[in-house]
N, C-alpha and C positions, 0 to 999 in steps of 0.2 A: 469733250473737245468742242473748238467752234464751229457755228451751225452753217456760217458763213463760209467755212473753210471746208471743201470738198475732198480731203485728201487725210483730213484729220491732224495737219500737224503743226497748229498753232491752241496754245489752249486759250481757253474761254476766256477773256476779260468779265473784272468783276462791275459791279454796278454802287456807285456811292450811294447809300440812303441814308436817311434818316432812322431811327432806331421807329419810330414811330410810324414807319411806310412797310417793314418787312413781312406785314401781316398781309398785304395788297401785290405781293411775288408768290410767285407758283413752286412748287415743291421743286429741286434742281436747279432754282437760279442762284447763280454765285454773286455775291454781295461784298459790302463794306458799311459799317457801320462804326458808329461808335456810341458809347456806353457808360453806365457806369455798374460798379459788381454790388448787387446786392448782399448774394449769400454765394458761399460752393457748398456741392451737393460730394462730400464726397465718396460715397459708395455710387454715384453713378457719374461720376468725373464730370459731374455740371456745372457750370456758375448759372446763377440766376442774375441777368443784366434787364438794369431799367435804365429810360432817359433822363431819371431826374433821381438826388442823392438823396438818401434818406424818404423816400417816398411814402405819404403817409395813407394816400387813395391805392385803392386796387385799382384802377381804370386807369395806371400810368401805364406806359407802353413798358413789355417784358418781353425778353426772348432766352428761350432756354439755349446757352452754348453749351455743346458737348467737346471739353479738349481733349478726351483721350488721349486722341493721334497727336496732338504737341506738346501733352502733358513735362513732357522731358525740357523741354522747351521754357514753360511757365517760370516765372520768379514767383514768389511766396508773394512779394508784394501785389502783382496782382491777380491775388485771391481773397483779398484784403477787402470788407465792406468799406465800398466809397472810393475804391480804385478809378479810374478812367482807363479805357481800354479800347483801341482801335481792332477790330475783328473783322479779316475773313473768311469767310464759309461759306457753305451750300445751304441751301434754304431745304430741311427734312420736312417729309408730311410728320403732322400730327399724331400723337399714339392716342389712338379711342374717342374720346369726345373730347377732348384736349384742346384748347382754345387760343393758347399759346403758341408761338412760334417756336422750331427747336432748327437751330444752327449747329452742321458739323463744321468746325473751327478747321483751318489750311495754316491759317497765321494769328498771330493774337499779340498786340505791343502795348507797352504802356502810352497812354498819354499825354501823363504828366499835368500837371497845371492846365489844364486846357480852358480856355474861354467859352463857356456852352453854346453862349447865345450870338458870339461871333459866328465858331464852328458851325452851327446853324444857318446864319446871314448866307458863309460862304457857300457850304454844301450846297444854299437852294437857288444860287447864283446859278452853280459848277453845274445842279439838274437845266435850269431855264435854258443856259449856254449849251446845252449837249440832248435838250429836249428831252428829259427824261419823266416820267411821273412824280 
């Protein structure tokens, strides 16, 4: 619930990032990002999301989504390498030495066609305007 809210009965607002910023939020911050699906993991109901398609460096930004909880939810399509997917989730600690971010997924939609480098523009508009990091 919100930290702001003393009675407990508005929940959290989420926080727009950059896929590229989720690594700089503390373990329980709820987020929005967007994405794109590299791989699903499916014996542990993961996708693997980067900010960029077909990424050929390791040092692109990743975050482990876990859908479980909205798996029912999911279209096939995106599960799909090279999907675009708007996510959000709670930002989990890391298991062990794990360097990765791991997201539990609330909501997960497609994108569609999305303009990356717009979607970018705007988001760090939307941060400047709302003074976010």
């Amino acid at each position: 619930m919100a930290s702001t809210d003393p009675q407990n009965r508005k929940p959290e607002p989420c926080r727009l990032l950059l896929l590229s910023q989720v690594h700089l939020h503390a373990p329980g911050s709820k987020i929005r990002f967007l994405g794109c699906v590299d791989s699903y993991q499916i014996s542990t109901g993961t996708l693997v999301i980067q900010a960029e398609y077909a990424a050929a460096s390791s040092a692109v930004p990743t975050v482990l989504a876990s859908i479980d909880n909205v798996l029912e939810d999911v279209d096939h399509e995106m599960l799909q390498t090279g999907a675009w997917v708007n996510v959000v989730g709670y930002i989990r600690a890391a298991h062990g030495k794990e360097d990765v971010p791991r997201v539990e997924v609330l909501m997960i939609w497609s994108a569609g066609a999305v303009k990356v480098d717009d979607y970018h523009s705007a988001a760090r508009s939307y941060q400047a305007a709302m003074s976010i990091d």
